[in-house]
Structure formats: C-alpha cells, structure tokens
C-alpha positions as CSV (number, residue, x, y, z in Angstrom):
1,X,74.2,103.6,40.6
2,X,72.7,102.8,37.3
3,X,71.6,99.0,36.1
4,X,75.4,98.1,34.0
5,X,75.5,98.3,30.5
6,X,76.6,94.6,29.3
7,X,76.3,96.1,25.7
8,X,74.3,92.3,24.7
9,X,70.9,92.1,23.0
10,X,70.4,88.9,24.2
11,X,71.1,89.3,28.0
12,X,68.5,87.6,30.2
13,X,67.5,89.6,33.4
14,X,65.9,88.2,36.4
15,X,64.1,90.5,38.8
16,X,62.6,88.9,41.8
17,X,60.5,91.0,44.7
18,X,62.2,90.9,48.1
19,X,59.5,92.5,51.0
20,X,62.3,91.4,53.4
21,X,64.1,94.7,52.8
22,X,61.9,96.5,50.0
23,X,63.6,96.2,47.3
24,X,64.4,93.8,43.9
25,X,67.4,91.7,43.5
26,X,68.7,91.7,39.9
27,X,70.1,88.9,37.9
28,X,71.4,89.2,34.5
29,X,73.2,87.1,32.5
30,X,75.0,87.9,29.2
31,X,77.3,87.3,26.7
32,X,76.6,83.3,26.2
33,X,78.1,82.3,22.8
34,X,77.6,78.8,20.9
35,X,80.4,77.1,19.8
36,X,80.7,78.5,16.7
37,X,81.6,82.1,18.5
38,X,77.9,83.3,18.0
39,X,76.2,85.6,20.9
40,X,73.2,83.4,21.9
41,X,70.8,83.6,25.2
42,X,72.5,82.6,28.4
43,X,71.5,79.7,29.9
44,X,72.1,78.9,33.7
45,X,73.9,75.9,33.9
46,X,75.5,76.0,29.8
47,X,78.8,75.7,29.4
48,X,78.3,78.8,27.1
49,X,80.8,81.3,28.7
50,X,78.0,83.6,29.5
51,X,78.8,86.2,32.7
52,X,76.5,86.8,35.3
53,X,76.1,90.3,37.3
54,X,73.3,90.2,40.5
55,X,73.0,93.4,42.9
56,X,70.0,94.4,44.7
57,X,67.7,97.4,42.8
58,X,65.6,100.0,45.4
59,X,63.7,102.7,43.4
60,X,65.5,102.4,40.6
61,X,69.1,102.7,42.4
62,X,70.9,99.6,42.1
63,X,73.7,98.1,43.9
64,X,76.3,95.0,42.5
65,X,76.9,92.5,44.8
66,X,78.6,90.0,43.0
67,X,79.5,90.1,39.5
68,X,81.4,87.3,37.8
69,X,82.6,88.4,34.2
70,X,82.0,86.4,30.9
71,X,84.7,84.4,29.7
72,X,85.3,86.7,26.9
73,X,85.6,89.4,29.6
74,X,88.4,87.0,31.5
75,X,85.9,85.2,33.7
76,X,86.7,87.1,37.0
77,X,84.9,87.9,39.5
78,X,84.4,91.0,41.3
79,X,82.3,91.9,44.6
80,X,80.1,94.9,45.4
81,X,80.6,94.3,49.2
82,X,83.1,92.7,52.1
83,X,80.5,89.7,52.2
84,X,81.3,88.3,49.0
85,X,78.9,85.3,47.9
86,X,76.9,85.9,51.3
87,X,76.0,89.4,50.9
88,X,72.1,88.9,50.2
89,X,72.2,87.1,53.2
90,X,74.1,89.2,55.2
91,X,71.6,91.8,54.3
92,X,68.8,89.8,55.9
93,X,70.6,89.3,58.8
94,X,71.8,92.5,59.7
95,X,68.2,93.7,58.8
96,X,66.8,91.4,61.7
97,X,69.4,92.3,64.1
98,X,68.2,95.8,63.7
99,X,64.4,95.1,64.1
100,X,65.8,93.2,67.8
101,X,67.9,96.0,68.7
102,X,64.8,98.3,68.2
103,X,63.0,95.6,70.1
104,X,65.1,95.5,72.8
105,X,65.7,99.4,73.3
106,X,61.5,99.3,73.4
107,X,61.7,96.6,76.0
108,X,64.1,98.5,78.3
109,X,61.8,101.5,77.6
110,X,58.6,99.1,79.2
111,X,60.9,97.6,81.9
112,X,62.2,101.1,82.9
113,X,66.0,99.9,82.2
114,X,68.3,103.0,83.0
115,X,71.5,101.9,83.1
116,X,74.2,104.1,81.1
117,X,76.0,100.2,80.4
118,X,72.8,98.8,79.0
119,X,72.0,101.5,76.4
120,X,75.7,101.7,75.6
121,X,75.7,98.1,74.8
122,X,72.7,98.4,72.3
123,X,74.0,101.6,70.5
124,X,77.5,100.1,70.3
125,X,75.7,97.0,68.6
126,X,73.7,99.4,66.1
127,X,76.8,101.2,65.1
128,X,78.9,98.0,63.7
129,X,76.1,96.8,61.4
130,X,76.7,98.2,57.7
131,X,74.3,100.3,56.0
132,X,72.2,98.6,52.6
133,X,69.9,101.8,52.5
134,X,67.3,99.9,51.9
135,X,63.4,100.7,52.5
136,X,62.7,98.1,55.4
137,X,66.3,99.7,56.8
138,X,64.9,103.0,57.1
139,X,61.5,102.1,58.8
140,X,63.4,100.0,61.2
141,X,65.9,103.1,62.1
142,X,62.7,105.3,62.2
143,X,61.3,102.9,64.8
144,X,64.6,102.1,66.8
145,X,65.7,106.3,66.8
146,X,62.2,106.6,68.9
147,X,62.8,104.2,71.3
148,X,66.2,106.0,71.5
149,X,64.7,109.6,71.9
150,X,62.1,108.3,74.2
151,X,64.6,106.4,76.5
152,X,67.0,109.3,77.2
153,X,64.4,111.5,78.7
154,X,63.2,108.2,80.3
155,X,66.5,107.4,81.5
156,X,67.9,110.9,82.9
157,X,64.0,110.8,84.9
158,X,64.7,107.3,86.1
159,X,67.6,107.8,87.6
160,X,66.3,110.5,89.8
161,X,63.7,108.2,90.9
162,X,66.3,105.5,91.1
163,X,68.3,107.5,93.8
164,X,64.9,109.1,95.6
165,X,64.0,105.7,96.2
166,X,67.5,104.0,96.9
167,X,68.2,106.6,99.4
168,X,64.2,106.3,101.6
169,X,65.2,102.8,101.4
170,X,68.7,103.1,103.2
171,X,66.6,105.7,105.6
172,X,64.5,102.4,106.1
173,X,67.3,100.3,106.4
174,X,68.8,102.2,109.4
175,X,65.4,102.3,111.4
176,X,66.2,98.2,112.1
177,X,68.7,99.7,114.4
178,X,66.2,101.5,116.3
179,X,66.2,101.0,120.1
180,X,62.1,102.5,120.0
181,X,60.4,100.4,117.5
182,X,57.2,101.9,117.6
183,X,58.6,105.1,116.7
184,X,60.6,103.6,114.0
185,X,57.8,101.8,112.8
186,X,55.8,105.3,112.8
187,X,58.9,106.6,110.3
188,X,58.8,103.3,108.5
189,X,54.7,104.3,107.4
190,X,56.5,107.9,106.5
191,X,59.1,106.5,103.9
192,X,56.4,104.4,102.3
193,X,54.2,107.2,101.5
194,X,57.2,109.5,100.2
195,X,58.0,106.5,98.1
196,X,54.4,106.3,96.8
197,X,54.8,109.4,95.3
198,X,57.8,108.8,93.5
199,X,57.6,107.7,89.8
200,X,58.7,104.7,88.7
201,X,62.6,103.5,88.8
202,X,61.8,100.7,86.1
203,X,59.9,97.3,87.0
204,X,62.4,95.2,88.3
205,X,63.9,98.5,90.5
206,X,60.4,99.2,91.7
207,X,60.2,95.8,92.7
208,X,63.5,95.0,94.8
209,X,62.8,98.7,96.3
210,X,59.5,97.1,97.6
211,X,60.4,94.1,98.5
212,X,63.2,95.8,100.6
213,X,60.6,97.8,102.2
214,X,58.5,94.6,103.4
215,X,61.4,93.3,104.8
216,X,62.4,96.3,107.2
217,X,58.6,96.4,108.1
218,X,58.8,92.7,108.5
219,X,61.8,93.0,110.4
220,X,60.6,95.7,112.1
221,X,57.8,93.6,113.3
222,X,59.6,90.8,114.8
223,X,62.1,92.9,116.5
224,X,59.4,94.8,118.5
225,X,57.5,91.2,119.0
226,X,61.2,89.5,120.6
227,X,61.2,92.7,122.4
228,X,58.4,92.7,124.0
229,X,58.3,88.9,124.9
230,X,62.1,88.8,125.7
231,X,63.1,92.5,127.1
232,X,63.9,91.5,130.7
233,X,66.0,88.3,129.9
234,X,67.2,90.0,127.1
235,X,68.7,92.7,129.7
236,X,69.9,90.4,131.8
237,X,72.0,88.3,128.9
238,X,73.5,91.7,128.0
239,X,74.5,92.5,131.7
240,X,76.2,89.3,132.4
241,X,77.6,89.7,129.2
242,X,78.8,93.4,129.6
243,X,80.1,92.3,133.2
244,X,82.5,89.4,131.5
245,X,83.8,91.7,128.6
246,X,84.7,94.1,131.7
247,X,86.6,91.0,133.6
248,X,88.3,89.6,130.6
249,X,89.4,93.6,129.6
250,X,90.8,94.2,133.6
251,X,92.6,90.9,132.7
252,X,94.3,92.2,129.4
253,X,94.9,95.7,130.4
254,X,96.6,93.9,133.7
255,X,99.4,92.8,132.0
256,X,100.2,93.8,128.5
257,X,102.8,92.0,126.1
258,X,102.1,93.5,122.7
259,X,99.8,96.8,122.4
260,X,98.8,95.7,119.3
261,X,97.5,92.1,119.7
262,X,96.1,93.8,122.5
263,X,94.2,96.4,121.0
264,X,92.7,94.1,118.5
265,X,91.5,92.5,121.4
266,X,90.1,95.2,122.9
267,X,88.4,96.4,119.9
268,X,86.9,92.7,119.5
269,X,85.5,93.3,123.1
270,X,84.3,97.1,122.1
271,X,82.3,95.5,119.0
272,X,81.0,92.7,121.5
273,X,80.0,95.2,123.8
274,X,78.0,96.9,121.4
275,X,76.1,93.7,120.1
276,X,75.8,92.3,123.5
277,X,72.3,95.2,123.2
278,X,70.8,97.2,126.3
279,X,70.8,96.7,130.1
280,X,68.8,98.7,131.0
281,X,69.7,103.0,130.9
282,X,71.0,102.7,134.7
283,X,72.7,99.7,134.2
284,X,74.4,100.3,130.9
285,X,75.8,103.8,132.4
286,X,77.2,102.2,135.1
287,X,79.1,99.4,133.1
288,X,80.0,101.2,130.1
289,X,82.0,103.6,132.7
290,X,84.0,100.9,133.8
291,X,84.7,98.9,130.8
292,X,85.7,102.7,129.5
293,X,87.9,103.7,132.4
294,X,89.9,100.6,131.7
295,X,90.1,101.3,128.4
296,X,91.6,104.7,128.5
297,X,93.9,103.4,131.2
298,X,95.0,101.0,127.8
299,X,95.0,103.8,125.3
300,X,97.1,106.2,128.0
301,X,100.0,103.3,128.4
302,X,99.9,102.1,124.8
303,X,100.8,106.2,124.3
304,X,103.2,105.7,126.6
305,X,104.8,102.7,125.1
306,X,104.9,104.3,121.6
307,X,106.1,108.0,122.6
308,X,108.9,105.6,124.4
309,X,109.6,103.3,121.8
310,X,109.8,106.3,119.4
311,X,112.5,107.7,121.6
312,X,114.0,104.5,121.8
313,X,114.6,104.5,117.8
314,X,115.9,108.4,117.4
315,X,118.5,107.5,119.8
316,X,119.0,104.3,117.8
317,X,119.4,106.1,114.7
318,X,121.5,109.0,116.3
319,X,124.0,106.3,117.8
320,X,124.2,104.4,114.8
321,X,124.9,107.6,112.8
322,X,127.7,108.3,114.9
323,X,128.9,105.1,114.4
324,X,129.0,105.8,111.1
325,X,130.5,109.4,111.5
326,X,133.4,108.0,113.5
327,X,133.9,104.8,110.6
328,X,134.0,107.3,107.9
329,X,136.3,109.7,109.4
330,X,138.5,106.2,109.7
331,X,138.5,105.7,106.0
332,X,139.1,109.4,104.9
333,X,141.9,109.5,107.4
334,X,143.1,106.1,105.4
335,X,143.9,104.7,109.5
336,X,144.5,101.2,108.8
337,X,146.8,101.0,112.1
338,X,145.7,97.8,114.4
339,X,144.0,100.3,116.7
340,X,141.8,101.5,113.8
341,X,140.8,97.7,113.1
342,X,140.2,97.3,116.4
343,X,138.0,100.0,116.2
344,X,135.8,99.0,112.7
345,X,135.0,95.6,114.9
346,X,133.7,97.3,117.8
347,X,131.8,99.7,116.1
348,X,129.7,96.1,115.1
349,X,129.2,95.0,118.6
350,X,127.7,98.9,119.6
351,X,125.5,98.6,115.8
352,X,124.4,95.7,117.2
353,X,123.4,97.3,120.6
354,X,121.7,100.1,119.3
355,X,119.0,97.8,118.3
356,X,116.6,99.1,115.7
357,X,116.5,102.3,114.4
358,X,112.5,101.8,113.1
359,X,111.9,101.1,109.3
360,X,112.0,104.4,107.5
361,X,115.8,104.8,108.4
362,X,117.2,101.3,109.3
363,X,117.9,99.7,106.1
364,X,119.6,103.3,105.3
365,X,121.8,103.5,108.0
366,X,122.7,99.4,107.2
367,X,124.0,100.3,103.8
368,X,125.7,103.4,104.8
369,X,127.6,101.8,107.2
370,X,128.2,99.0,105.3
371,X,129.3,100.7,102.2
372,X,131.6,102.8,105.1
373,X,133.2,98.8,106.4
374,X,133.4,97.8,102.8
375,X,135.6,100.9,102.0
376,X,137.7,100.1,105.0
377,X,138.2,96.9,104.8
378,X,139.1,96.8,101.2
379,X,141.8,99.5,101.8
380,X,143.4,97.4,104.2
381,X,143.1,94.6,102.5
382,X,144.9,97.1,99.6
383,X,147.6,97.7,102.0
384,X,148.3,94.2,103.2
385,X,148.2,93.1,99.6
386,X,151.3,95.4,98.4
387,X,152.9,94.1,101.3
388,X,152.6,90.8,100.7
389,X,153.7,91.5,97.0
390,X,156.7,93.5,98.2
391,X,157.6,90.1,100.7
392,X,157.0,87.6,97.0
393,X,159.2,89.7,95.3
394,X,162.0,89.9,97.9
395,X,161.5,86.0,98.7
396,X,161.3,84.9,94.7
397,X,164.6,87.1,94.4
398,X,166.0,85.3,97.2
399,X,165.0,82.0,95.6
400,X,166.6,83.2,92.2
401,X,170.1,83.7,93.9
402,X,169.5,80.2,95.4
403,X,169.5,78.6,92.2
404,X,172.2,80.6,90.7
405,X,174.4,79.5,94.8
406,X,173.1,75.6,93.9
407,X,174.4,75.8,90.4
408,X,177.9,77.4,91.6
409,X,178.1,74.4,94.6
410,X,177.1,71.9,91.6
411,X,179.5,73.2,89.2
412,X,182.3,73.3,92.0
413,X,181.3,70.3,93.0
414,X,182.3,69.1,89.6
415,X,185.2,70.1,89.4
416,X,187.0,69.9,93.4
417,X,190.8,69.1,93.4
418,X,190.6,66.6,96.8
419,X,188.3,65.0,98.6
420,X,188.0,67.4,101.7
421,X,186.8,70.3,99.2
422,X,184.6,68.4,97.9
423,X,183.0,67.4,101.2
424,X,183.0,70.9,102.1
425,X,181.2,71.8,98.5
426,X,178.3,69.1,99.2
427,X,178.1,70.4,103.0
428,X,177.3,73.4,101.5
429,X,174.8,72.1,98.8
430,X,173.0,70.7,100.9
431,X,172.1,73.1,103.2
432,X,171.5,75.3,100.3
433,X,169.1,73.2,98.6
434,X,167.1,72.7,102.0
435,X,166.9,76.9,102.1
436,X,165.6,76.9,98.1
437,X,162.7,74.2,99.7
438,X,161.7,76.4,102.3
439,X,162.2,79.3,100.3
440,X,160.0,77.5,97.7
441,X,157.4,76.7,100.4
442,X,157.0,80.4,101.6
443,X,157.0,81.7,97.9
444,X,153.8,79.9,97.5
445,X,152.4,80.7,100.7
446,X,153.0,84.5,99.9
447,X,151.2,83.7,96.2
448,X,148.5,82.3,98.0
449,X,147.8,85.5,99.9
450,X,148.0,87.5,96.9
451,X,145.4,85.7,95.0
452,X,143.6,85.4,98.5
C-alpha cells in the first residue's frame, strides 16, 4: 500500500532505519491545532489533538500498524495487525524464531536427525508464524527452505542406513546366544565391516549403533573367557540342575489337581531347563528325553481332561436345555396342577446337578430358564390370586349379611314382648356377633393374600 494521505501541510514524519528486518518504520503525526482552531506542527507530548499513524515502509510499500486518528477525526484508534500496540515487536520476534528454526533444521542436518516427528515439529512451528514480507524475512526463508530441501534427501537416505545398521546390530545381538563363540566372534568381525561401509545414520545413531557393537564384542569376550575357565563345572551345575527339574516334573505330573497351575509350572521348569545351559551333547540327549517323555505324558492327560470336561459341559447344556424344554411346555400347557409345581421345584435340584454348562452358554441357559420359572410362577400366583379374590368377596358378602342379621337381633331385641324372647334374641346376638369377629378376622387375612 501507499504512504496515507493526511491531507496536512504541516505533518511531521519520522522515518527511522530498522536492519533487524530491512525495512523503515514510519511515524507521522498530523493535524495538531492551537487553541485558537489553527493547524500548527504536531508535537509529541502536546495536548494539540494531533493524530499519529506508524506502519513499517519496505521498498516503498508500506504497511500501518497502528494508527490513532486526530481528535478532529474522532480520536480512534485502528490497527494494521492482530498484535495491536506490540506489532513491531512481534515482528522482531517472529523474525528470530525463524532464523532458530532455520538453525535448528541445519543442526538436525549436521547431527543426521531423521525422524518424520522431529521435522514435523519444526515445519509445524514455521507454518503458525505470520508473514511481514519483509527483506530479512525472505533471506531467512531462503536459508531455512535449503536446509529443508537438503534434509529430505538426507532423511529418506538416513533411514535406509538407519535400518541397514539396526538390523547388523540385532544380527550381532543374537550371536551372544552362540553356543561356539569363536565362530560367533568370527561373524561378529563380519557385521562390523558390513557396517563400515554403510553411510552414516546421523551422529548420535552412529554412536549407540557402535557402542552396541563393543558391547556384543565385549560380551562376546567374556562369555568365551567364563567358558573356557568354567566349562566343566559349568556342565556339571546344568546336569544336577537338569536332573532336579526332571524330579520335581515326575512329582507334578504324578499327581495333578489343576492342568493349568500345572502347566505354568511346567513351562517355568521348560524356561529353567533352557537357562540351566549345556551338559554336555551326550548328557543333554539323554536328560532332555526324559524330562520330555514326562512332559508329553502331561500334555496327553491334560487332552484328556479337557476333551472330558468338554463332554462333561455339552451334556450339561443338553440336560439343562431339556429342563428348560419340559418347564416351557408347563407354562404353554398353563399346568398349574400340584403335580406341575412339584415339577418346576425339581427341575431346580437336576439344574443344580447338571453342574456347569461352560461360559459361552451358561449365563444363557440361566435366564432362559429363569424367565421360563418367572412365567410359571407368576401364572400361578395369577390363579391363586382370583381365587383368593373370589373367597374375599364371598366372605365380605357373608360379613355384610352379618351386620344386616346383628342389626335385625338388635332391633328385635328392642322391641321383645317377654323376657324368654328376649333371652332367646341375645342368645342369638351373641353368637352372631362372635361369627362377624371371625368373619372379620378371615376377611383381612384373605386381603392380606391379595396385596401379598
């Protein structure tokens, strides 16, 4: 954009060099006026009403940054950028987070860094600072966008060193379970000269793949030194050993609880087996076919066990489907008879002496069969319930004709010509109003089973 036309012969510009990012910043103030209303020359800290407008000016292009009006203009303030106040500064920053970014990328390219992460990081950092378009902006993209064309190359190059050399070391790594250490040793002296001729995998790569292949050599080393000093005793410690993982497996497989505690076992015995090291080629032959014999003999009845126990829960699940067969047949037959109660209880007992059916189908079965008792039970409980209501009504009926009899005997009693009627009439009354008390008792006995 152009330099702003304030339209005031007496504006006062400021132009100051910045080197930091190539450029001018621009300060002009206008529109001061004395206090008689005349335009005069601004002055910086006068009261004079004057306006000030200060952007940044790069080849004749300039850019506001923050422009607070005169007060004959209304004395607002507008900004050229999100930064407001702190957008020269901001500039400068940014600028110098740039120049380390570029920095960095060129480290990464010395240090041979080739992680995808790493570059990510950087380029995701370089894409959130705002453009200024500003000369020293440019020069530092020119310099970071050749790191970044140089590192790519570098990277996808890297990385094929990176896992040439990661995998001669693992080849390395495995040689430190060599039984024949001079051989291994001779393959050891093979890696390291195929790993000469790779390129570099970065500094601090190059270095741990190194020092990873001193330390098989090194290990290398002291293996075949123990070896050499230690190979008979050492034979002998792995015989007696061998020979007490045999006893203590003849003493498991002997008599056997639960397969899979004892498996564990036996695996913990196969791993110490394998660490206890070499007997001796005879030796070892010898043992390993006993301590193998017995373990088949374990593997063969654990089969067993589970082929039987497999059986066991089919026949589980086909009784307990039966169960639930006959239970549903009950309820769609709507049998409530005392023979068909009989029956819903002892199908419980026999669920319960199926035993378990396994966990794929046992919680299924449960809830059909359930669901199947709940049905039952519930139409019985239907049943019993109208007859129950059928017995309230008949017995609060009864105890309605009661009170009409005892209100009769009352009335009569009332009104009896001679004594001997009138004993007669409370005779009477009194047994009556005994039969309303009972009646009254089993009327609420019979409500009870209702709301029961």
């Amino acid at each position: 954009m152009n330099k702003p036309e304030l339209n005031d012969p007496l504006a006062k510009t400021k132009i100051r060099k910045y080197k930091s990012f190539g450029g001018n910043t621009v300060e002009i103030l206008y529109g001061a006026v004395d206090a008689n209303g005349q335009p005069v020359v601004a002055k910086e800290d006068a009261d004079d009403g004057h306006g000030t407008w200060f952007g940044i000016e790069v080849n004749g292009d300039y850019r506001m940054l923050v422009w607070k009006h005169s007060k004959a203009e209304g004395g607002n303030t507008e900004y050229g950028t999100e930064f407001k106040d702190n957008a020269l500064d901001t500039l400068k920053e940014h600028l110098n987070e740039r120049t380390e970014l570029a920095r960095k990328l060129e480290g990464m390219l010395q240090e041979g860094v080739s992680e995808d992460a790493a570059l990510q990081a950087v380029k995701d950092a370089w894409a959130k600072i705002t453009v200024w378009n500003v000369p020293v902006e440019k020069e530092i993209t020119k310099r970071y966008e050749k790191a970044l064309n140089a590192f790519e190359p570098m990277m996808a190059e890297i990385k094929e060193n990176v896992a040439a050399k990661s995998e001669l070391v693992e080849k390395a790594k495995q040689l430190l379970n060599a039984e024949n250490f001079k051989s291994a040793r001779n393959e050891l002296d093979k890696i390291k000269d195929a790993f000469h001729e790779i390129g570099t995998a970065g500094n601090a790569k190059d270095d741990a793949f190194r020092q990873d292949l001193r330390e098989v050599e090194t290990t290398l080393r002291e293996k075949q030194k123990d070896f050499n000093e230690h190979i008979n005793a050492s034979r002998g410690e792995a015989e007696t050993k061998k020979e007490e993982i045999i006893q203590e497996t003849k003493k498991l497989v002997s008599n056997v609880s639960n397969f899979k505690e004892t498996n564990t076992k036996i695996n913990s015995l196969f791993d110490a087996w394998k660490a206890a090291g070499s007997a001796g080629h005879e030796t070892d032959e010898k043992l390993w076919g006993e301590f193998n014999a017995l373990r088949k003999d374990f593997f063969d009845a654990r089969q067993k066990f589970f082929e039987d126990r497999e059986e066991q829960l089919k026949k589980s699940g086909e009784t307990k489907q039966k169960l639930i067969d006959e239970a549903k047949a009950i309820v769609e037959k709507n049998d409530f008879s005392k023979n068909a109660t009989e029956k819903m209880k002892d199908f419980d007992k026999k669920w319960r002496e199926a035993g378990y059916s396994g966990k794929d189908i046992n919680d299924t079965l449960w809830d059909t069969f359930t669901k199947t008792k709940e049905a039952f039970w519930a139409g019985k409980k239907e049943i019993f319930t109208k007859a129950v209501k059928a017995d309230l009504d008949k017995a609060e009926n009864e105890l309605k004709k009661l009170d009409q009899e005892i209100e009769d005997l009352e009335y009569r009693l009332e009104v009896a010509p001679n004594p001997t009627m009138k004993k007669d009439v409370e005779d009477t009354l009194y047994v009556k109003k005994n039969d309303k008390i009972e009646k009254e008792k089993e009327v609420e006995e019979l409500k009870k089973k209702v709301s029961e």
